[in-house]
VOLUM-442211 format. One record per atom (N, C-alpha, C, O): atom name; x, y, z. Coordinates in steps of 0.05 Angstrom, whole numbers, plus 32768, in hexadecimal, padded with zeros to 4 digits. Example, Ala and Ser with C-alpha at 12.3 -4.5 7.8 and 13.67 -1.06 7.14 Angstrom:
<sites>
site|east|north|up
N|8108|7F8E|809C;
CA|80F6|7FA6|809C;
C|8108|7FBE|809C;
O|811D|7FBE|80A9;
N|8101|7FD3|808E;
CA|8111|7FEB|808F;
C|8102|8001|809D;
O|810C|8017|80A1;
</sites>
This chain:
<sites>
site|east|north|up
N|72FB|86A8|81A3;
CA|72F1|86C0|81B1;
C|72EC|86B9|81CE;
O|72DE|86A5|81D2;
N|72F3|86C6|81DF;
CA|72F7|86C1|8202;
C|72DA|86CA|8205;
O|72CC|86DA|81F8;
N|72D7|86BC|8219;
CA|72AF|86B8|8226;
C|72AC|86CC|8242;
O|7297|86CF|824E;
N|72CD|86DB|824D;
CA|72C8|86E2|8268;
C|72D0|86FC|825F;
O|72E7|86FF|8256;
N|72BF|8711|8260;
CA|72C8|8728|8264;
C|72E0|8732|8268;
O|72E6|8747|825C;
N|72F2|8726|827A;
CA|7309|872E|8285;
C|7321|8725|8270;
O|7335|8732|8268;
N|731A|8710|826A;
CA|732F|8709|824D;
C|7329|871D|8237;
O|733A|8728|822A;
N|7314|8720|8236;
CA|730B|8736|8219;
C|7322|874D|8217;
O|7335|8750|8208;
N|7317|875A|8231;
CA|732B|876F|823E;
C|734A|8768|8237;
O|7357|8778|8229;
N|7359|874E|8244;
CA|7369|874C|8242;
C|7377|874E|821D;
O|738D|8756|8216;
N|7364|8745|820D;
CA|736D|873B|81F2;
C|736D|8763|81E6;
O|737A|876A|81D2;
N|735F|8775|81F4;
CA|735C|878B|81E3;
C|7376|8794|81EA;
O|7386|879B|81D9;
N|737C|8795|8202;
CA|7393|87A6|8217;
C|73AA|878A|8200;
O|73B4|8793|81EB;
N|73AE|8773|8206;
CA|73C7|876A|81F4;
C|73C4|8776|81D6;
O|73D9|877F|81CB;
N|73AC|8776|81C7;
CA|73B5|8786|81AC;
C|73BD|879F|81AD;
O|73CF|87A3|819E;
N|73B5|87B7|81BE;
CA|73C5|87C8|81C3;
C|73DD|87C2|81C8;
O|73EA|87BF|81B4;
N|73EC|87BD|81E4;
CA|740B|87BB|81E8;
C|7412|87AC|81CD;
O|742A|87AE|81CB;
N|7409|879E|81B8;
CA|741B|879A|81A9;
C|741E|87A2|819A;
O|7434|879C|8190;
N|740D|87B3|8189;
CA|740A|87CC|8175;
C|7426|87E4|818A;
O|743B|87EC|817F;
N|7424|87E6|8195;
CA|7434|87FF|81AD;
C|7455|87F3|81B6;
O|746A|87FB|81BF;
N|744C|87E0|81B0;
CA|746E|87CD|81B5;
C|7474|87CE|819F;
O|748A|87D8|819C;
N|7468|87C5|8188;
CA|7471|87BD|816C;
C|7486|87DB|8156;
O|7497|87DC|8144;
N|7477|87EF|8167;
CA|7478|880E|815C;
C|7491|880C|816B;
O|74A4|8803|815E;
N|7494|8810|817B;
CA|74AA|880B|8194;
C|74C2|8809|8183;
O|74D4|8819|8181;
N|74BF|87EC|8174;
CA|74D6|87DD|8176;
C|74DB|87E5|8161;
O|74F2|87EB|815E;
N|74C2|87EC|8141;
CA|74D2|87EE|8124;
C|74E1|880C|812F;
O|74F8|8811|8127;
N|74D2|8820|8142;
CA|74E5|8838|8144;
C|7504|8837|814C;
O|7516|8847|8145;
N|7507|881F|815C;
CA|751C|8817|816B;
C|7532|8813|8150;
O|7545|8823|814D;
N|752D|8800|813F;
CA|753A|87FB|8129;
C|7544|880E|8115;
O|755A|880D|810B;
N|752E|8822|8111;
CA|7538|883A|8103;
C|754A|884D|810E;
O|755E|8853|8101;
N|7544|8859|8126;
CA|7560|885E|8139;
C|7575|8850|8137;
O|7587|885D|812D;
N|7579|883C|813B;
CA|758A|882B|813B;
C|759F|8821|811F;
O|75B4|8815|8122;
N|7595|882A|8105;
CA|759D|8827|80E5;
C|75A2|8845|80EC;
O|75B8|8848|80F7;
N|7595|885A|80EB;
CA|75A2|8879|80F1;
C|75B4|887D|8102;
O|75C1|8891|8100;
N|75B6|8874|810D;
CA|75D1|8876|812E;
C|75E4|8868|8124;
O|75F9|8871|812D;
N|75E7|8854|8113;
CA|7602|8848|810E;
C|7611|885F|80FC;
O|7629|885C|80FD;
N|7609|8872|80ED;
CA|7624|887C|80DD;
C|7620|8895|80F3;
O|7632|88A5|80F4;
N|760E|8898|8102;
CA|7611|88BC|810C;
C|760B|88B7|8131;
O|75FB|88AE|8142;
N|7625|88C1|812E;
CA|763A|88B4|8155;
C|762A|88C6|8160;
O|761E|88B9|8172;
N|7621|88DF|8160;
CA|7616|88F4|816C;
C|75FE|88E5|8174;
O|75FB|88E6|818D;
N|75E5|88D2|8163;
CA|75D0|88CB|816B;
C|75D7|88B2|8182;
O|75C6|88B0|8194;
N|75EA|88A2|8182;
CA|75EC|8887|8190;
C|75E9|888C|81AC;
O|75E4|887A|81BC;
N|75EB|88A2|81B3;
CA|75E9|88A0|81D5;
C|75C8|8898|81E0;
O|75BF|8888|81F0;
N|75B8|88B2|81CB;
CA|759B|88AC|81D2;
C|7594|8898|81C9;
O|7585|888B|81D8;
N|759D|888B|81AE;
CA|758C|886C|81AB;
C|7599|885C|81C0;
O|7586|8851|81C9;
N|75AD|8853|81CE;
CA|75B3|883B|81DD;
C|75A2|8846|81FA;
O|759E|8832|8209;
N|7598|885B|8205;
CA|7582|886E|820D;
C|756A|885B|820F;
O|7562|884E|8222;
N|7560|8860|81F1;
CA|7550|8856|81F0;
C|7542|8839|81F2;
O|752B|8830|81F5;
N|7561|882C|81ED;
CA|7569|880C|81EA;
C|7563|8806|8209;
O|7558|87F0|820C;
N|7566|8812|821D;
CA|7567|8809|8230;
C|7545|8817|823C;
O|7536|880B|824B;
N|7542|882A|8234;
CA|7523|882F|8245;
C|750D|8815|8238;
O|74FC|880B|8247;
N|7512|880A|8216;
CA|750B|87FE|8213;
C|750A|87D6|821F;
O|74F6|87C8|821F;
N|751E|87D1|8227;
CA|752B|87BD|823F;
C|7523|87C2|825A;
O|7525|87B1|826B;
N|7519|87DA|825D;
CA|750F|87E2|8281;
C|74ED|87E0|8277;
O|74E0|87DD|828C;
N|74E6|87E0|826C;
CA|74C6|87DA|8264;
C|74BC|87C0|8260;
O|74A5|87BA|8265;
N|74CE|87B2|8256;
CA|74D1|8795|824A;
C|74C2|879E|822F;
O|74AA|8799|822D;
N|74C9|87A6|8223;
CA|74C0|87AB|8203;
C|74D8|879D|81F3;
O|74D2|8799|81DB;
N|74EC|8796|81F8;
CA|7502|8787|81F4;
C|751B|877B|8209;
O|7524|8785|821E;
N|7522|8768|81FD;
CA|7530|8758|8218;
C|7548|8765|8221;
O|7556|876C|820E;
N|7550|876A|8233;
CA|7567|8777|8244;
C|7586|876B|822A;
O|7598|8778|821F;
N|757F|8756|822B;
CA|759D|8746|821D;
C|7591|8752|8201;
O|75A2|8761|81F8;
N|7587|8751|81FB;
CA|7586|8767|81D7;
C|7586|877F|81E2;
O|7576|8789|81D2;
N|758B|878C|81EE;
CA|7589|87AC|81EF;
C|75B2|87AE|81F7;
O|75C1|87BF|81EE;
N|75B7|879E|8205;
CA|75D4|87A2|8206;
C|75E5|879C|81EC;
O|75F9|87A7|81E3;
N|75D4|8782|81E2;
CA|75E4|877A|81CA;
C|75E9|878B|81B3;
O|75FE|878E|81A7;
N|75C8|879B|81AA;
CA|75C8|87B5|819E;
C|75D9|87C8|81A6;
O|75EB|87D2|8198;
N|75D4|87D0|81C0;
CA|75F0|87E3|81C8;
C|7607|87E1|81BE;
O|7610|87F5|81B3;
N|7611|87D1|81BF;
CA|762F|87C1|81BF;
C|7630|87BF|8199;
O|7644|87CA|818F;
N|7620|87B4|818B;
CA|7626|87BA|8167;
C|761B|87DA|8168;
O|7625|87E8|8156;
N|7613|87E0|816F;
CA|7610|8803|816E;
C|762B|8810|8167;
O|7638|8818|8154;
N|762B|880D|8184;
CA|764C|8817|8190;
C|7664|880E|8186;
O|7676|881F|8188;
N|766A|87F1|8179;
CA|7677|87EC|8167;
C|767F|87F9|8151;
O|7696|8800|814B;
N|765B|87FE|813D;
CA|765F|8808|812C;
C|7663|8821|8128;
O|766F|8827|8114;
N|765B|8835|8139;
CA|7663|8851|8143;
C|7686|8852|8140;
O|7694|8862|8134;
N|768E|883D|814D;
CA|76AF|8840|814A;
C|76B3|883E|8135;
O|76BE|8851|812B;
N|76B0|882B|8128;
CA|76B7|881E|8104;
C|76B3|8834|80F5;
O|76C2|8838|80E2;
N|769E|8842|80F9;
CA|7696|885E|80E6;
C|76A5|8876|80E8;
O|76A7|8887|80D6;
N|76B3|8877|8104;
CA|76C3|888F|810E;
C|76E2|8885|8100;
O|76F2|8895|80F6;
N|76E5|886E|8102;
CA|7707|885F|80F3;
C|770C|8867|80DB;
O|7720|8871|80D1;
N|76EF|8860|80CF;
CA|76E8|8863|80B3;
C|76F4|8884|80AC;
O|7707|888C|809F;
N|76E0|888F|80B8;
CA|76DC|88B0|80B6;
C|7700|88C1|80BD;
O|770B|88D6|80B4;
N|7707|88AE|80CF;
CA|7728|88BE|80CF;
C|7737|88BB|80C0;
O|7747|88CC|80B9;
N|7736|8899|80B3;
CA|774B|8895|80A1;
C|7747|889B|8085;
O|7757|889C|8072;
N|772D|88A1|8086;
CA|772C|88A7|8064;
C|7742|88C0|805B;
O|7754|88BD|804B;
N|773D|88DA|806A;
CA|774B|88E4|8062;
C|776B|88EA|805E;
O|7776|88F9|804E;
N|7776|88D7|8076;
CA|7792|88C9|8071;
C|779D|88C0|8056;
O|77B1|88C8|804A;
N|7787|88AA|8050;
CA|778C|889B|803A;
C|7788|88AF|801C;
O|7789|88A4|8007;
N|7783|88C9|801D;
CA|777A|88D6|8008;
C|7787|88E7|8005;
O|7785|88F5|7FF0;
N|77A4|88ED|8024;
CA|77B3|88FE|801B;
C|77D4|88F0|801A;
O|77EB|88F7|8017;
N|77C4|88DA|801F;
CA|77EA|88CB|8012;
C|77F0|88C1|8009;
O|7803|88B3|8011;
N|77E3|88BF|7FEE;
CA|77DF|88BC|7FD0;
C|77E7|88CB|7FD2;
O|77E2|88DE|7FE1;
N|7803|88C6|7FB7;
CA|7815|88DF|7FA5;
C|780F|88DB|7F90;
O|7801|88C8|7F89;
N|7819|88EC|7F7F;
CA|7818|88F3|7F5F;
C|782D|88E7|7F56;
O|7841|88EA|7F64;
N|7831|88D7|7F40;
CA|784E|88DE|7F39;
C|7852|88ED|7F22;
O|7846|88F1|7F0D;
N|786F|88F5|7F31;
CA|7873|8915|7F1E;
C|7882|8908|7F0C;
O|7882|88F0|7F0C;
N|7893|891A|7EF7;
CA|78A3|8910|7EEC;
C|789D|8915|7EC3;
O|7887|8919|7EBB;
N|78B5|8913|7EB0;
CA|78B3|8916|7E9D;
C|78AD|8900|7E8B;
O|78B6|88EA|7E8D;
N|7898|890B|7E73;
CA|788F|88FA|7E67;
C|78A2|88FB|7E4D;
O|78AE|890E|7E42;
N|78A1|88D9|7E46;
CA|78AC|88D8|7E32;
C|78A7|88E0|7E15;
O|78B8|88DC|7E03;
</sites>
């Protein structure tokens, strides 16, 4: 336990910012699992990826790197999403008489 007033202060103000950072970041994560299958949300979370990096609530090089598997996976989900239905319509039957 700190003896100078001014540390006291300091230790209440650090348990705050890190209760307020900590919220920060699990929100960051959950955006971030929701944004990978739905392209419409990725613009605001990498948004957010970066207001979070302009605060220092997380490091600049993790907020690009998140960007970048975001954005990855955004594509991989859209590949996904076009070819499925390709692949479902060119599958044939075969016709033909039974013995």
């Amino acid at each position: 336990m700190p003896n100078i007033k001014a540390a006291i202060k300091w230790q209440r103000q650090t348990e705050r910012r890190t209760l307020r950072n900590l919220d920060l970041k699990t929100r960051l994560k959950t955006l971030f699992k929701k944004a990978k299958t739905n392209a419409e949300q990725a613009s605001s979370v990498e948004a957010q990826f970066d207001k979070a990096a302009r605060k220092g609530i997380i490091h600049p090089n993790k907020a690009a790197r998140k960007k970048a598997r975001l954005a990855r996976a955004v594509r991989a989900a859209a590949a996904v999403a076009a070819a499925a239905p390709v692949a479902s319509t060119s599958a044939k039957k075969r016709g033909g008489k039974k013995k």
